[in-house]
PQR file with spaces between the fields and no chain letter, atoms N, CA, C, O and H, PARSE charges and radii, in Angstrom:
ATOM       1  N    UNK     1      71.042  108.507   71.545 -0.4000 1.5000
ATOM       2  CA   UNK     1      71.907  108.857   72.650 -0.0000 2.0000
ATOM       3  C    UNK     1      71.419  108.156   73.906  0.5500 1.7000
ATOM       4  O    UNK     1      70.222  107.884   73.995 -0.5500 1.4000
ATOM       5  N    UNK     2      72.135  107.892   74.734 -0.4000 1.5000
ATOM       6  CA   UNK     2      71.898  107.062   76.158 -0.0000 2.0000
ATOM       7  C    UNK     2      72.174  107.768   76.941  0.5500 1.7000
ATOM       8  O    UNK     2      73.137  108.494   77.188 -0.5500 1.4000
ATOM       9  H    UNK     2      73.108  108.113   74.662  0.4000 1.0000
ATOM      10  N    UNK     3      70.683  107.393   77.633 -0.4000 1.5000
ATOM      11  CA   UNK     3      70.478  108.602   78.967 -0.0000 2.0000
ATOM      12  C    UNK     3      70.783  108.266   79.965  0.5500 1.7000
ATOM      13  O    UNK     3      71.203  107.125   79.771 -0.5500 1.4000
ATOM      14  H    UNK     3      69.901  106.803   77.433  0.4000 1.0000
ATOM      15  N    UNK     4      70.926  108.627   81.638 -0.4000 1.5000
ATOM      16  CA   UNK     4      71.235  108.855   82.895 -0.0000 2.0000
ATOM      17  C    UNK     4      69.774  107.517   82.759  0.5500 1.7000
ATOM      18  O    UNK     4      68.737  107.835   82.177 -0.5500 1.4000
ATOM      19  H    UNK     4      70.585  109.553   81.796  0.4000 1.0000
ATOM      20  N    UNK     5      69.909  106.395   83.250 -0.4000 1.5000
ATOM      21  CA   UNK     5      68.762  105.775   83.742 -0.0000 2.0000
ATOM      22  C    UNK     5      68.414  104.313   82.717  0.5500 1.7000
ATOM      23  O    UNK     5      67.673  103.346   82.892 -0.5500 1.4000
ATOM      24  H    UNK     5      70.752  106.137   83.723  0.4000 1.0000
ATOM      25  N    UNK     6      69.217  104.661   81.755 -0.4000 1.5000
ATOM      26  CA   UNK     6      69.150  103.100   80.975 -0.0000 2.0000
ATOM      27  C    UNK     6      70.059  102.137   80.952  0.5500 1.7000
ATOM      28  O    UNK     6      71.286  102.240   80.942 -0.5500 1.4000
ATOM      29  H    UNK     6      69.819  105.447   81.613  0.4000 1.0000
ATOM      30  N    UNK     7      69.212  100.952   80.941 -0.4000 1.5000
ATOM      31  CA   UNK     7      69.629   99.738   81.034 -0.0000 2.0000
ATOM      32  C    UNK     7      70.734   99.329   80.145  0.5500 1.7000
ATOM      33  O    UNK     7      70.369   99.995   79.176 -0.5500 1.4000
ATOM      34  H    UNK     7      68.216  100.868   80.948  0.4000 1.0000
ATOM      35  N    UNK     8      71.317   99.009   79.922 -0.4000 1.5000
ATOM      36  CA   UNK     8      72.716   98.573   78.784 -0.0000 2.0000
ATOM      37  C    UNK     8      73.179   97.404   79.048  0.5500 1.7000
ATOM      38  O    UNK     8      73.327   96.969   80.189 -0.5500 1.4000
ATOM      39  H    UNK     8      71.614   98.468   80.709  0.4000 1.0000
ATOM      40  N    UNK     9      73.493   96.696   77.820 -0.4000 1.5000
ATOM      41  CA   UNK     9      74.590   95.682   77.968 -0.0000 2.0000
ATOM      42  C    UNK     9      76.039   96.033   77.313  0.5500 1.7000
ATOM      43  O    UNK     9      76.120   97.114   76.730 -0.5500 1.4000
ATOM      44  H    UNK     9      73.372   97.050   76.893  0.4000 1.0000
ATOM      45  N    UNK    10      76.911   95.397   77.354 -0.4000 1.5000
ATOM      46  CA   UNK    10      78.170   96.194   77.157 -0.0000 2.0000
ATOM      47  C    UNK    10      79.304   95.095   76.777  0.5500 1.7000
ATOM      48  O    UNK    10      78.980   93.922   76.964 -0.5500 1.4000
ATOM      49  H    UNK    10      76.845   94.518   77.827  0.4000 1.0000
ATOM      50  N    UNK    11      80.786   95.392   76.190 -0.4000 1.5000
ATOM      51  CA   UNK    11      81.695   94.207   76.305 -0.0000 2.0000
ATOM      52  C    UNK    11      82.433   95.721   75.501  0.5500 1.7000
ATOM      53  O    UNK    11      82.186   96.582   74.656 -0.5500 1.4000
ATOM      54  H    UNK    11      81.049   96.345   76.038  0.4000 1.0000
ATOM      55  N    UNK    12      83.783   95.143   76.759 -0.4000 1.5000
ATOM      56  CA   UNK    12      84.859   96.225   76.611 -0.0000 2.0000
ATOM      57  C    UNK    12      86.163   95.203   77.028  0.5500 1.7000
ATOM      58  O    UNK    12      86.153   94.381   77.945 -0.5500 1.4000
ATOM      59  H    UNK    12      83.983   94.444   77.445  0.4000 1.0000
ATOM      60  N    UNK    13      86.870   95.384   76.439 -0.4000 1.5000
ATOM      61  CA   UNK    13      88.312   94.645   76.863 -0.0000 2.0000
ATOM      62  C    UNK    13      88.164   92.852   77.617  0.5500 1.7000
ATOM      63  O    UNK    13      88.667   92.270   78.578 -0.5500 1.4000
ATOM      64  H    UNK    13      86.879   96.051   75.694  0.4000 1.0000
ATOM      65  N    UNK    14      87.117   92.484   76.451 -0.4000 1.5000
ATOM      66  CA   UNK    14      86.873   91.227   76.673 -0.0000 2.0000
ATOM      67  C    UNK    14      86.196   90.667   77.468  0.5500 1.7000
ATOM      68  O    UNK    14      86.136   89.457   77.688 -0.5500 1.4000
ATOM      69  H    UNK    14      86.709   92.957   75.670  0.4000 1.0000
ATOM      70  N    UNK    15      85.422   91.837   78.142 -0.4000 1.5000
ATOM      71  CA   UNK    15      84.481   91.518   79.219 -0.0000 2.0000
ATOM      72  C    UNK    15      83.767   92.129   78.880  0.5500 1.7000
ATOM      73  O    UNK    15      83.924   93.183   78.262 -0.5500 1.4000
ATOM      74  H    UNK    15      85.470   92.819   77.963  0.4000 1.0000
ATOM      75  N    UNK    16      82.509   91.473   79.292 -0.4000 1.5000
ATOM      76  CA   UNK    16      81.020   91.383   78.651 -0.0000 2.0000
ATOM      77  C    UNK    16      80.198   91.853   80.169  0.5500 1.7000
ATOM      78  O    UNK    16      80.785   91.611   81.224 -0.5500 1.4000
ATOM      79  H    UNK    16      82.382   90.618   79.794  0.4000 1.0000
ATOM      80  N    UNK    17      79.032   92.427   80.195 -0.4000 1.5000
ATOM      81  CA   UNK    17      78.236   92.893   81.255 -0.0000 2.0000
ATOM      82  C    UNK    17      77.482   93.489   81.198  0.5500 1.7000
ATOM      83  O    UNK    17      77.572   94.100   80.132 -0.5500 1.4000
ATOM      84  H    UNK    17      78.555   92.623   79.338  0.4000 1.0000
ATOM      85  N    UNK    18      76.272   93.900   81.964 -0.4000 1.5000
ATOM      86  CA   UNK    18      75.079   94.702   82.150 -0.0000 2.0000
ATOM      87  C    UNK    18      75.049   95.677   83.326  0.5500 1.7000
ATOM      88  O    UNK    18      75.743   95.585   84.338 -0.5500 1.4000
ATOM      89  H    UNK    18      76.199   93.404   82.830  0.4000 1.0000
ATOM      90  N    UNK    19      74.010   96.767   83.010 -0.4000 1.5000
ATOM      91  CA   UNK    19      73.664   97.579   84.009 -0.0000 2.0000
ATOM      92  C    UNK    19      73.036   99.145   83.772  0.5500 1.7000
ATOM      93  O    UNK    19      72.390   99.375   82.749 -0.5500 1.4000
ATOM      94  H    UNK    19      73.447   96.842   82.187  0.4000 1.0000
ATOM      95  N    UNK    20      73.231  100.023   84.614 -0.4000 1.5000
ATOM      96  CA   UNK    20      72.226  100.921   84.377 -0.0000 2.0000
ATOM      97  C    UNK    20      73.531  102.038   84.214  0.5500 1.7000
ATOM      98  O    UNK    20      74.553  102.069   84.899 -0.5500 1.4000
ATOM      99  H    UNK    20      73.756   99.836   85.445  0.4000 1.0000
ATOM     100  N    UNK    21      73.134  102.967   83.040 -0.4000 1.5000
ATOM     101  CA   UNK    21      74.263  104.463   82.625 -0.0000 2.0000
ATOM     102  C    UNK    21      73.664  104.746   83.867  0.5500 1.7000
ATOM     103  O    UNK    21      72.713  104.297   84.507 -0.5500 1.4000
ATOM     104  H    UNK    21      72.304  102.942   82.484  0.4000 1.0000
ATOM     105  N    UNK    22      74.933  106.067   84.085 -0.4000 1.5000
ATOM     106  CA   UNK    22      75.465  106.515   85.271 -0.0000 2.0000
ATOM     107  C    UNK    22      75.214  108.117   84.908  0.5500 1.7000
ATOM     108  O    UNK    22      74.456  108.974   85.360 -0.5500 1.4000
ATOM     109  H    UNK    22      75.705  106.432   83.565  0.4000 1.0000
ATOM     110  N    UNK    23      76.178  108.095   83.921 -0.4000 1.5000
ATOM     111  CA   UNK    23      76.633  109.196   83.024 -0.0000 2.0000
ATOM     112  C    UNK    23      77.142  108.981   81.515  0.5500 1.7000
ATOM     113  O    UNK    23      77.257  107.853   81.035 -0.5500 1.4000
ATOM     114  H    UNK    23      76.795  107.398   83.554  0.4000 1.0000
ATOM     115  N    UNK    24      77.449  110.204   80.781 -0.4000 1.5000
ATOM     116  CA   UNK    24      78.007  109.958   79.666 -0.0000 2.0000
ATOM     117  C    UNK    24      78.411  111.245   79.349  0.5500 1.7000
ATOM     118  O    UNK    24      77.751  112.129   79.895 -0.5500 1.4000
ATOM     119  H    UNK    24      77.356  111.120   81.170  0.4000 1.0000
ATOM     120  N    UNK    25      79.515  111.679   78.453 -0.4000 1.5000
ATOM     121  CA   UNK    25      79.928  112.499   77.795 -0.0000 2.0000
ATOM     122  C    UNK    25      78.753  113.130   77.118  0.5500 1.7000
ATOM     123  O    UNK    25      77.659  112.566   77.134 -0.5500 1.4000
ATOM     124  H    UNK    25      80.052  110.961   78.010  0.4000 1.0000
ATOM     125  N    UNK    26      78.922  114.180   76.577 -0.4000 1.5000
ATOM     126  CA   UNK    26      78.216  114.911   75.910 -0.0000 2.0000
ATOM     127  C    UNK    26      78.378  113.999   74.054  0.5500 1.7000
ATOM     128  O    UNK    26      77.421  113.612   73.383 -0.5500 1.4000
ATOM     129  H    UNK    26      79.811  114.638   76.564  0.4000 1.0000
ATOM     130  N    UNK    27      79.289  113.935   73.818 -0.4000 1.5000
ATOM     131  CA   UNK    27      79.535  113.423   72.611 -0.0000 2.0000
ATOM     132  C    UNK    27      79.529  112.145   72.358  0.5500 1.7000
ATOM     133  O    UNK    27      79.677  111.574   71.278 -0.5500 1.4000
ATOM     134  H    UNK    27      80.067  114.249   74.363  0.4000 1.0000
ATOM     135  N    UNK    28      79.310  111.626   73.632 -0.4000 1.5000
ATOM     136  CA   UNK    28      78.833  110.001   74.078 -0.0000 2.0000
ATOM     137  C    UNK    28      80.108  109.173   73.740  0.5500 1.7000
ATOM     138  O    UNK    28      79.918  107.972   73.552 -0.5500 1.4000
ATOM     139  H    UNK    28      79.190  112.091   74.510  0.4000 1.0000
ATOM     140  N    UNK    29      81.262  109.599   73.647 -0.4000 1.5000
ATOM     141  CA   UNK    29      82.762  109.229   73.882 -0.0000 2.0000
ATOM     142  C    UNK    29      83.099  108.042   74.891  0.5500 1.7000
ATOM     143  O    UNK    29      83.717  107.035   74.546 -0.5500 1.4000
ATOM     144  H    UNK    29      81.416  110.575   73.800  0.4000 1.0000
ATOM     145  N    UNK    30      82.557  108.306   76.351 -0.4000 1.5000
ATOM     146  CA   UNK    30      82.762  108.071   77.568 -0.0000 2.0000
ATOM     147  C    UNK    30      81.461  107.791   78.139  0.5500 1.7000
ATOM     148  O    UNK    30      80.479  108.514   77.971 -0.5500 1.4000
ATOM     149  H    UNK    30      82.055  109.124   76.632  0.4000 1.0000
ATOM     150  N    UNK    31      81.478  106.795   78.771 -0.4000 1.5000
ATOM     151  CA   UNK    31      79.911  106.440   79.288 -0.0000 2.0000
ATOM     152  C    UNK    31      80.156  105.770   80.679  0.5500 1.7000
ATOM     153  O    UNK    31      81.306  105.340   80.764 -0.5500 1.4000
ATOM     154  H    UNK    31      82.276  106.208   78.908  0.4000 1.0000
ATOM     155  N    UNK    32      79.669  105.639   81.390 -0.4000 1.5000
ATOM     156  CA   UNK    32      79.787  105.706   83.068 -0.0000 2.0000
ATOM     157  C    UNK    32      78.737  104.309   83.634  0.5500 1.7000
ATOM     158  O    UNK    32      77.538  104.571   83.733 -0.5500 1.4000
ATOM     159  H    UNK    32      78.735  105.988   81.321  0.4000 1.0000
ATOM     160  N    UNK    33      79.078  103.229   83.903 -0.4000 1.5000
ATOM     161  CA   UNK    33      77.677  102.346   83.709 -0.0000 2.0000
ATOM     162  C    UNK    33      77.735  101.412   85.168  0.5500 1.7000
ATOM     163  O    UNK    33      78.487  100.443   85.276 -0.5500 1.4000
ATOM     164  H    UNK    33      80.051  103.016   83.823  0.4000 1.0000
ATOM     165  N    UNK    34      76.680  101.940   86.420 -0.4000 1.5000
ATOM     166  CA   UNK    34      76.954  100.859   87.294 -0.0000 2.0000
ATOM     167  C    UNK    34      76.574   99.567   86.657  0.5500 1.7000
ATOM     168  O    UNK    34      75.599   99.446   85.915 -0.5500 1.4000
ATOM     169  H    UNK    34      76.069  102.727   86.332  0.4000 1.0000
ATOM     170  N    UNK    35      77.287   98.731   86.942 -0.4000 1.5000
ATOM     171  CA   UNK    35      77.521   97.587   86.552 -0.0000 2.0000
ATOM     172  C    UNK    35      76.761   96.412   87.410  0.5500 1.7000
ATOM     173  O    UNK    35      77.073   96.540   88.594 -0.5500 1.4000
ATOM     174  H    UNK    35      78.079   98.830   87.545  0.4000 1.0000
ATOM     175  N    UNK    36      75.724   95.133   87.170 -0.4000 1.5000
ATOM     176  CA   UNK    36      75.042   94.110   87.860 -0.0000 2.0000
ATOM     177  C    UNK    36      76.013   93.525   88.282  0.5500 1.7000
ATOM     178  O    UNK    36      77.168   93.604   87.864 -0.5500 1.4000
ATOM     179  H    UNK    36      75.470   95.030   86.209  0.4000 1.0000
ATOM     180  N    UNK    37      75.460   92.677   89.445 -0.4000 1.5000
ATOM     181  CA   UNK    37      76.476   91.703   90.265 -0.0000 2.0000
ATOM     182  C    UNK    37      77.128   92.626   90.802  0.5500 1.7000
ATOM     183  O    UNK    37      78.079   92.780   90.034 -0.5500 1.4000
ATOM     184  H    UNK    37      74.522   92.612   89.785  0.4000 1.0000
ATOM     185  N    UNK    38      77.237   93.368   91.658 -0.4000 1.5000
ATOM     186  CA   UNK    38      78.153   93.954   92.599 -0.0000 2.0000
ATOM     187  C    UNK    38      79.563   94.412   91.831  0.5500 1.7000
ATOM     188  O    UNK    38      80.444   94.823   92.587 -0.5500 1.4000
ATOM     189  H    UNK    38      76.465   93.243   92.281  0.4000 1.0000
ATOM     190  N    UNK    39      79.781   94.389   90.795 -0.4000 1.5000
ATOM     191  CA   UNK    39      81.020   94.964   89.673 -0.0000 2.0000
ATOM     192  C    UNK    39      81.289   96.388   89.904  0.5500 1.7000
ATOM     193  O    UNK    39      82.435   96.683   89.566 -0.5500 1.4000
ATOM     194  H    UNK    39      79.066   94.056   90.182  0.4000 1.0000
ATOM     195  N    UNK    40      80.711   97.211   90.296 -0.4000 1.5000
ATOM     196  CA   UNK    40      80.838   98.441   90.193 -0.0000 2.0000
ATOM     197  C    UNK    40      80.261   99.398   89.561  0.5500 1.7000
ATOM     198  O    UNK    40      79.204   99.297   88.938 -0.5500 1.4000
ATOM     199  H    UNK    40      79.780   96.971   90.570  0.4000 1.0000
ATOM     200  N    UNK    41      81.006  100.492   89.705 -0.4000 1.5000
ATOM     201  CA   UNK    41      80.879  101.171   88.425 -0.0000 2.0000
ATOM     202  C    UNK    41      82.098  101.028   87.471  0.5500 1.7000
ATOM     203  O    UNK    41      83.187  100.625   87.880 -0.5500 1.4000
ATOM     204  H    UNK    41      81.864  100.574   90.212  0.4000 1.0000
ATOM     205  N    UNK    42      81.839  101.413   86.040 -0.4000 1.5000
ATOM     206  CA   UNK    42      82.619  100.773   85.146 -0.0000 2.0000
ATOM     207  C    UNK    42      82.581  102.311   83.804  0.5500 1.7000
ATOM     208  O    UNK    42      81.619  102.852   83.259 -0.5500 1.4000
ATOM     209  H    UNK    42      80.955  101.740   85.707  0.4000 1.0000
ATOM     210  N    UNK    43      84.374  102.625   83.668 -0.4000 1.5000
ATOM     211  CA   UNK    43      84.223  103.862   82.694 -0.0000 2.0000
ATOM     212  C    UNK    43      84.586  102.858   80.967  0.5500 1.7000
ATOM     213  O    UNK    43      85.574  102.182   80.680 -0.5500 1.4000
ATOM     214  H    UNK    43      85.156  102.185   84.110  0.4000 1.0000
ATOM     215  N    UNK    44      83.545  103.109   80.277 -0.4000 1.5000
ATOM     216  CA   UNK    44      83.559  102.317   79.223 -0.0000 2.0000
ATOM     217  C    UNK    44      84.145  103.711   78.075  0.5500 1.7000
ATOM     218  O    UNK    44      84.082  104.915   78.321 -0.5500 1.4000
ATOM     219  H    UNK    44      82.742  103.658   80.510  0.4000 1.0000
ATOM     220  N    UNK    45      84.616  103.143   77.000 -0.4000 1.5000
ATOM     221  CA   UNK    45      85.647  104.325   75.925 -0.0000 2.0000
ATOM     222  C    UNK    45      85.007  103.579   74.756  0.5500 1.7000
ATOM     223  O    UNK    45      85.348  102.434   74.462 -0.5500 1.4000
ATOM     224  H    UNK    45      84.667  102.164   76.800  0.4000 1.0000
ATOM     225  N    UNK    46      83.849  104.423   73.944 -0.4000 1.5000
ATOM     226  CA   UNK    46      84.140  103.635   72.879 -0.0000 2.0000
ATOM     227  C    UNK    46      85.153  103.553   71.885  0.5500 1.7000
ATOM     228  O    UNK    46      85.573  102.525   71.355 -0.5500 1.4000
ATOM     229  H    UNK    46      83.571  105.354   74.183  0.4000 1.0000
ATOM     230  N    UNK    47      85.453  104.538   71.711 -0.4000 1.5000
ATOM     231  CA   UNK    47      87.023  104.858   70.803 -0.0000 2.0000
ATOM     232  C    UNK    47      87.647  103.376   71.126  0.5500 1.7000
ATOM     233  O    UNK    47      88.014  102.918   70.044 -0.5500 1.4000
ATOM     234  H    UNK    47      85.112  105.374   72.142  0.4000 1.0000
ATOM     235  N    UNK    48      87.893  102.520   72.094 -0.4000 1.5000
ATOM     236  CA   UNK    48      88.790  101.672   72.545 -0.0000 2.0000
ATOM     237  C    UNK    48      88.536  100.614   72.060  0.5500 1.7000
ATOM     238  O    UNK    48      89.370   99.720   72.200 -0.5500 1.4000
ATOM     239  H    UNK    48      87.595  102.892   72.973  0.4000 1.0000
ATOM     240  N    UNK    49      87.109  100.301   71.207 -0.4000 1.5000
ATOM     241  CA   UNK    49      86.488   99.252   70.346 -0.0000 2.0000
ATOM     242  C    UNK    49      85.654   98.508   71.329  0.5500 1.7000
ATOM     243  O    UNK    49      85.629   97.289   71.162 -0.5500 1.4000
ATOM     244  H    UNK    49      86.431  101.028   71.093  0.4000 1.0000
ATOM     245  N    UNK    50      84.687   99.194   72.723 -0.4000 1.5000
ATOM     246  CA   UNK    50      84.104   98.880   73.092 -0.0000 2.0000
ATOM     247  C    UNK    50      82.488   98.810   72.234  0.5500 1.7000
ATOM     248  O    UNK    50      82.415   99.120   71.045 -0.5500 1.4000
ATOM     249  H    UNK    50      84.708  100.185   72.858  0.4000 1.0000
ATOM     250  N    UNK    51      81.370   98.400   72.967 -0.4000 1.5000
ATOM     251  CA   UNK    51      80.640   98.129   72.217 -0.0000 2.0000
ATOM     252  C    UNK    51      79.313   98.142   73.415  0.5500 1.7000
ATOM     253  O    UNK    51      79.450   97.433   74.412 -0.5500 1.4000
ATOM     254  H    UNK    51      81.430   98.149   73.932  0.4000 1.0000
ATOM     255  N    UNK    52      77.871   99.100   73.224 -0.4000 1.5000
ATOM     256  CA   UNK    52      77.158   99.141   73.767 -0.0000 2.0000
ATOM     257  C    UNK    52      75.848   99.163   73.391  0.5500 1.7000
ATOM     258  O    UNK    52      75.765   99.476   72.203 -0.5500 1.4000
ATOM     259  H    UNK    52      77.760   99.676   72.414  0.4000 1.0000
ATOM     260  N    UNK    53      74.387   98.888   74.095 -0.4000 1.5000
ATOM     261  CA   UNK    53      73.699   98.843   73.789 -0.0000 2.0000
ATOM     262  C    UNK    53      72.459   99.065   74.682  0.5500 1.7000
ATOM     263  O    UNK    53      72.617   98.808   75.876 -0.5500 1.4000
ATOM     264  H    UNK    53      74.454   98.634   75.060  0.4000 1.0000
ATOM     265  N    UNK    54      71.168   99.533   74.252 -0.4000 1.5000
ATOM     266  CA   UNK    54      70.271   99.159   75.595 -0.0000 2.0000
ATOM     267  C    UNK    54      69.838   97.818   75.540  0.5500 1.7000
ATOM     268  O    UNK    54      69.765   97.284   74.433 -0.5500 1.4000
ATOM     269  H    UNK    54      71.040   99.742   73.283  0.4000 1.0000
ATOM     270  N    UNK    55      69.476   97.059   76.764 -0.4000 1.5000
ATOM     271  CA   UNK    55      69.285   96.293   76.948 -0.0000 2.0000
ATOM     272  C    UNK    55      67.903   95.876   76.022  0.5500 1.7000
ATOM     273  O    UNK    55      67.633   94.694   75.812 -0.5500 1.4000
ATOM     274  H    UNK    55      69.535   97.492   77.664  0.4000 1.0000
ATOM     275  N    UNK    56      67.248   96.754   75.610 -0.4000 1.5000
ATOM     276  CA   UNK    56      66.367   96.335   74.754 -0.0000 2.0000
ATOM     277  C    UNK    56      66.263   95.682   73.523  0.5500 1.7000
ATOM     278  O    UNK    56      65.276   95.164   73.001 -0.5500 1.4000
ATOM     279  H    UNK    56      67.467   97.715   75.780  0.4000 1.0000
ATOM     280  N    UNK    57      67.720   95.802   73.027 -0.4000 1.5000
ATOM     281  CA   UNK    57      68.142   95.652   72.168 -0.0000 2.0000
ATOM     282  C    UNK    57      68.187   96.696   70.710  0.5500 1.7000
ATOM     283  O    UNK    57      68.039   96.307   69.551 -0.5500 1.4000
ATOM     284  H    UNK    57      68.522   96.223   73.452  0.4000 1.0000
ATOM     285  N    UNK    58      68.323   97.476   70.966 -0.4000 1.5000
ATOM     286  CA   UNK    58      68.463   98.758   70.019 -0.0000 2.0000
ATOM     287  C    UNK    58      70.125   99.276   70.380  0.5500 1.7000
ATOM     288  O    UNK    58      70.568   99.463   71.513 -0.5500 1.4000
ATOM     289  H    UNK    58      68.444   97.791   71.907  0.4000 1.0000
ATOM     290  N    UNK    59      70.815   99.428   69.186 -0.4000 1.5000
ATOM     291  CA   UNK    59      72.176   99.359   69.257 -0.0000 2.0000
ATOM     292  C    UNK    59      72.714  101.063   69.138  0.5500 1.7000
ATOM     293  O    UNK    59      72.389  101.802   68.209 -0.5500 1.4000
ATOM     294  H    UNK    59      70.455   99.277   68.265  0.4000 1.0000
ATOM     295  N    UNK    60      73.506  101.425   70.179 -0.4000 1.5000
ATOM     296  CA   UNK    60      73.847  103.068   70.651 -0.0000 2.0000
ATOM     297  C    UNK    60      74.722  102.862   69.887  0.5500 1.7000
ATOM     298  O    UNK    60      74.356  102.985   68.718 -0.5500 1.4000
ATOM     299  H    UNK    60      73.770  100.825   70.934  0.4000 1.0000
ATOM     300  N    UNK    61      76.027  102.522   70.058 -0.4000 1.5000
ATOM     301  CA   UNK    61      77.612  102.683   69.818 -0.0000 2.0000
ATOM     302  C    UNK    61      77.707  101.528   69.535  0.5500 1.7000
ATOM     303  O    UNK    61      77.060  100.556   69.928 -0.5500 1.4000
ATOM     304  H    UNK    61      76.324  102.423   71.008  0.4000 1.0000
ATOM     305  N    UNK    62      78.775  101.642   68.629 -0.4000 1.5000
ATOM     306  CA   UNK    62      80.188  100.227   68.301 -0.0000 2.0000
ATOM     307  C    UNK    62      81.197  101.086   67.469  0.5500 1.7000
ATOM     308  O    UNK    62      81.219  101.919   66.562 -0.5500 1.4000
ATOM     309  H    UNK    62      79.300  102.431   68.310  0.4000 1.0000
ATOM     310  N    UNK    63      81.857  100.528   68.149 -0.4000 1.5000
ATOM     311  CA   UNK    63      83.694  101.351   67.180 -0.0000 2.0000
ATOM     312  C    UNK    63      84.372  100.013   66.958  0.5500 1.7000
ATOM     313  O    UNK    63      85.583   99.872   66.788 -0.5500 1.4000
ATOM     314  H    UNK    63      81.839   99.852   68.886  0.4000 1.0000
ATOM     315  N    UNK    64      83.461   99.040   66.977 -0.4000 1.5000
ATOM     316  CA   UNK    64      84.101   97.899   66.077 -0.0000 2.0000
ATOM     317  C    UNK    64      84.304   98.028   64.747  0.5500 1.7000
ATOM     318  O    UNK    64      84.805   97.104   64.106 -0.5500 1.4000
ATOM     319  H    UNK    64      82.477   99.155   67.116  0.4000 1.0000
């Protein structure tokens, strides 16, 4: 599960990016991720065939 404070990389609707969770669902559904480079914050769905990870490379989610 991915906590309030980790690093992630990410690619959701064809866009690819990094940054630090924000938040997340309890069921880890919905994940909340300010985003590097001034992007924001960003609400990622995995249901939607997004795809996440910590930056460490240890793999959370894929609904690919």
């Amino acid at each position: 599960m991915l906590s309030t404070g980790d690093r992630v990389v990410f690619e959701t609707d064809g866009f690819g990016g990094a940054g630090i969770v924000d938040d997340a669902m309890p069921d880890g559904s919905v994940i909340w991720v300010w985003t590097d480079d001034g992007m924001g914050r960003r609400m990622i769905c995995t249901k939607d065939g997004a795809s996440i990870a910590r930056e460490d490379g240890e793999s959370w989610q894929s609904a690919r």
